[in-house]
C-alpha positions as MATLAB code, in Angstrom:
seq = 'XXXXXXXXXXXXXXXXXXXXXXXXXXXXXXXXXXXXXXXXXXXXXXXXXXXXXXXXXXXXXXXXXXXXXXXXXXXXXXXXXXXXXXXXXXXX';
ca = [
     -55.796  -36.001   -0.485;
     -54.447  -36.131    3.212;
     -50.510  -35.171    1.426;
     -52.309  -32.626   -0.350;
     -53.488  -30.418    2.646;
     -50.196  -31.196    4.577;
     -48.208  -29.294    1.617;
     -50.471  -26.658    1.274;
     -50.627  -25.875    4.775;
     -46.103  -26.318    5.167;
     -46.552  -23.963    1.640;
     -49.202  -21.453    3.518;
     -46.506  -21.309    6.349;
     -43.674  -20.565    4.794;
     -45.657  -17.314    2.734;
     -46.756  -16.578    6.423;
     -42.752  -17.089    7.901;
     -41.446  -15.476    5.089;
     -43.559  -12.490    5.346;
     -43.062  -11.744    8.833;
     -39.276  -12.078    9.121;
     -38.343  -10.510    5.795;
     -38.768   -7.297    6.807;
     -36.494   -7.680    9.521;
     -33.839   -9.490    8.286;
     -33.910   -6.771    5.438;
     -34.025   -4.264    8.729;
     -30.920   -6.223    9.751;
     -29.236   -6.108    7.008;
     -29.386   -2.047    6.548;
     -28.237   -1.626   10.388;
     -25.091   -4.011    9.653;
     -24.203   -2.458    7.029;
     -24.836    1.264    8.963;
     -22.504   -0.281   11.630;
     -19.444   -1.174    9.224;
     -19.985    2.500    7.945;
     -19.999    3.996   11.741;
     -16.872    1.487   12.852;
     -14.836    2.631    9.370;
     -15.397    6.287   10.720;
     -14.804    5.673   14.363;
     -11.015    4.303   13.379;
     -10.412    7.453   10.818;
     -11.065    9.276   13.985;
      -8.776    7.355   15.902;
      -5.988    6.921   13.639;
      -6.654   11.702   13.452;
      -6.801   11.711   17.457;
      -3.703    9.740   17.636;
      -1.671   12.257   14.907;
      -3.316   15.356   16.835;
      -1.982   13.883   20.554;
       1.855   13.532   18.512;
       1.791   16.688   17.137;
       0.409   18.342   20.655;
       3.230   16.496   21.857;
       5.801   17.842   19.925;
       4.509   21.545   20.084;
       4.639   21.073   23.914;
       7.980   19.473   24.272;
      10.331   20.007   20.822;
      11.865   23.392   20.400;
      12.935   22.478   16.823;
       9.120   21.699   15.783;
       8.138   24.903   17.745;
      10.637   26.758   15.615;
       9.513   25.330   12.351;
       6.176   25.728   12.842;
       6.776   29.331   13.854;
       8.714   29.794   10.660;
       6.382   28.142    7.900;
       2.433   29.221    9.602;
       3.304   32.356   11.441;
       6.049   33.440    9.901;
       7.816   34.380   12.322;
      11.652   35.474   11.887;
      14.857   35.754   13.814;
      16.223   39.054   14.983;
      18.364   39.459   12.196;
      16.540   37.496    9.669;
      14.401   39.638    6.770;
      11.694   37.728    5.348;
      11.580   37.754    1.660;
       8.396   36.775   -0.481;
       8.278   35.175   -3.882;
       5.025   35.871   -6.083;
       4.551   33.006   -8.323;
       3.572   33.567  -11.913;
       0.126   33.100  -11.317;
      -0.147   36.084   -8.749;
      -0.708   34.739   -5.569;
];
């Protein structure tokens, strides 16, 4: 009779155990899982940051990147250059 009680009360505890730290460790689990998502995001930042800071560099410091840039966004021409534009087929 006595092991009965003893297992029923170790049982009644564990329901009791179980109940209050489920929750959290379910809690835990979602906020882990949040923080892989953030840290993935924080290094694709990085990783953009670090090809903005080369590019910034070049525009500030390599008259051959200025120039090309100048050319292909702005379109910008030499004195005696004549820009020429090609329609494609599809209008644009």
């Amino acid at each position: 009779m006595e092991k009965k009680r003893i297992g029923w009360k170790i049982g009644i505890t564990a329901v009791i155990l179980f109940a209050i730290f489920l929750p959290g460790l379910s809690k835990y689990h979602r906020l882990k899982a949040r923080q892989t998502k953030l840290d993935s995001g924080i290094e694709k930042l990085r990783v953009g940051e670090a090809g903005l800071r080369k590019e910034q560099d070049k525009l500030q410091n390599d008259a051959t990147y200025i120039e090309k840039v100048a050319r292909d966004k702005l379109q910008v021409a030499n004195k005696d250059e004549t820009i020429v534009r090609i329609k494609k087929k599809d209008g644009k």
